[in-house]
Structure formats: C-alpha cells, structure tokens
C-alpha positions as CSV (number, residue, x, y, z in Angstrom):
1,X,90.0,-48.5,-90.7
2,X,91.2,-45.6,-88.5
3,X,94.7,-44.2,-88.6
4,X,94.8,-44.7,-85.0
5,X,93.5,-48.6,-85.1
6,X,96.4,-49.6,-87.9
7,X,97.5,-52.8,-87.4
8,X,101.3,-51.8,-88.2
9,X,103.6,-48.4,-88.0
10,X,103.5,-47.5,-91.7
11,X,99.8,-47.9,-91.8
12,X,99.6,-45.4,-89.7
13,X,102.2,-43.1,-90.9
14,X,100.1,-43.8,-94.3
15,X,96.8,-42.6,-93.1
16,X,98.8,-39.7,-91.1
17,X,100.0,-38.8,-94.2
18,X,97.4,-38.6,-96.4
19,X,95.0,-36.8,-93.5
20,X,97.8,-34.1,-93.7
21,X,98.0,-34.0,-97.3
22,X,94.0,-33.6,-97.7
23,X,94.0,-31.6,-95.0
24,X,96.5,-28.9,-96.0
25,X,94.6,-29.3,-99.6
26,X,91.4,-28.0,-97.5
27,X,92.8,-25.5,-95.9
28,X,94.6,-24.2,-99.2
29,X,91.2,-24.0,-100.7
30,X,89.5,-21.9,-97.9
31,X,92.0,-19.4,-97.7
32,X,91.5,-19.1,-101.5
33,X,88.1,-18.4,-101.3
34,X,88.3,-15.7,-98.6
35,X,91.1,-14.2,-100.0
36,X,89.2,-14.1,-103.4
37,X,86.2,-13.0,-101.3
38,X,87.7,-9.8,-99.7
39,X,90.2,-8.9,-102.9
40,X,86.9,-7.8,-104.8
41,X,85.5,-3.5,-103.4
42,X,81.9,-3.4,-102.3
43,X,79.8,-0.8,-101.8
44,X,76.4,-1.1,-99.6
45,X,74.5,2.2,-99.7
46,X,70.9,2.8,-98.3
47,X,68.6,5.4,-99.2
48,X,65.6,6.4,-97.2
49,X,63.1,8.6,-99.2
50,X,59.7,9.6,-97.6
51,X,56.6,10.3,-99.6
52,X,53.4,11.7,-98.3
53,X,51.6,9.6,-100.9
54,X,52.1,6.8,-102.4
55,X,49.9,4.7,-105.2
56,X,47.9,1.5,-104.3
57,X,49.5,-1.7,-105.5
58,X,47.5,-3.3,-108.2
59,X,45.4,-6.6,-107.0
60,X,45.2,-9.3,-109.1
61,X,42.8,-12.3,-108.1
62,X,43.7,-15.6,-109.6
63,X,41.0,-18.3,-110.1
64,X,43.6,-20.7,-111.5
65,X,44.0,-22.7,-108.1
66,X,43.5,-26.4,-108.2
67,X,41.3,-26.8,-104.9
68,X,37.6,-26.1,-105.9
69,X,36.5,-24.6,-102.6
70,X,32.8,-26.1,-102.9
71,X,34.4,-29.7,-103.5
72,X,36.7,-28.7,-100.2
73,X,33.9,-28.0,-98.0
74,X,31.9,-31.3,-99.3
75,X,35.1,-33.2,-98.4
76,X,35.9,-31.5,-94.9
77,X,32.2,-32.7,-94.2
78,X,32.4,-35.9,-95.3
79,X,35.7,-36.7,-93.8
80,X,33.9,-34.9,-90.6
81,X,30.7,-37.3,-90.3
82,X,33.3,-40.3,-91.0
83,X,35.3,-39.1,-87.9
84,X,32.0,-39.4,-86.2
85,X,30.8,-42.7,-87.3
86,X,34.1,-44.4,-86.3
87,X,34.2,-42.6,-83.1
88,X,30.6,-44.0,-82.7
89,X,31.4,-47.9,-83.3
90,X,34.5,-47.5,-81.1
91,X,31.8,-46.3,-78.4
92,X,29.7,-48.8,-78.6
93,X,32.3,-51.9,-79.1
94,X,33.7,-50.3,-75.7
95,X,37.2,-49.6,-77.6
C-alpha cells in the first residue's frame, strides 16, 4: 500500500511518518560514514625510479590445465563435420 493511496488520514500520516523516521535514520547513517571517512589522514605518495636494466621475470609453464589440447582439436573436428552433416540433410530436405 502507498502512503499516498491510504484509504484514511492517519494511514497516511502513518506511512508519512515512518518514511521520515527511516529516512532521517538513512541519512544519519551516511553522514556517519563520510564523516568517519574524512576524520582519518591519508597520505598518497608516488615514486618514479628509472633503471637502465632491469631482470627478466621468471616464466613458469603450467601443464596442470584440464583441457587436453589433442582431445580439443578431436572435438572441434567432430563438432565441425556434425555442423556439416546437418547443414547437408537441411539441403537436401529443402529446409
């Protein structure tokens, strides 16, 4: 039911009432968090150094992947020739 659509006054003062109350409840809970927010300092510093060199990352290769890249390409094909045979019957039963 909407305040707005109460059937009687008091309904409507009652749902006026309690919007305000939740709403004043909101708004006393933002204001906390941004006053909490900007009563703590910060500090944001950025240093830029330049090397001439610098060493190679380390490489790792991982075999531990759960796709089998000879049972993907078997699949890929067979999911390929099935495209075509379907695409086939629909030819030839004029679909």
């Amino acid at each position: 039911m909407q305040a707005g659509n109460a059937s009687s006054w008091p309904r409507t003062l009652y749902w006026l009432l309690v919007f305000s109350v939740f709403f004043g409840l909101t708004l006393q809970g933002l204001v906390s968090v941004v006053l909490d927010y900007y009563s703590h300092p910060f500090d944001t510093g950025t240093e830029l150094n330049h090397e001439s060199s610098v060493d190679f990352p380390a490489i790792t290769l991982c075999n531990l992947n759960r796709i089998n890249c000879v049972n993907l390409m078997t699949e890929r094909i067979d999911l390929r020739n099935t495209v075509r045979d379907r695409a086939r019957i629909r030819a030839e039963n004029g679909f």
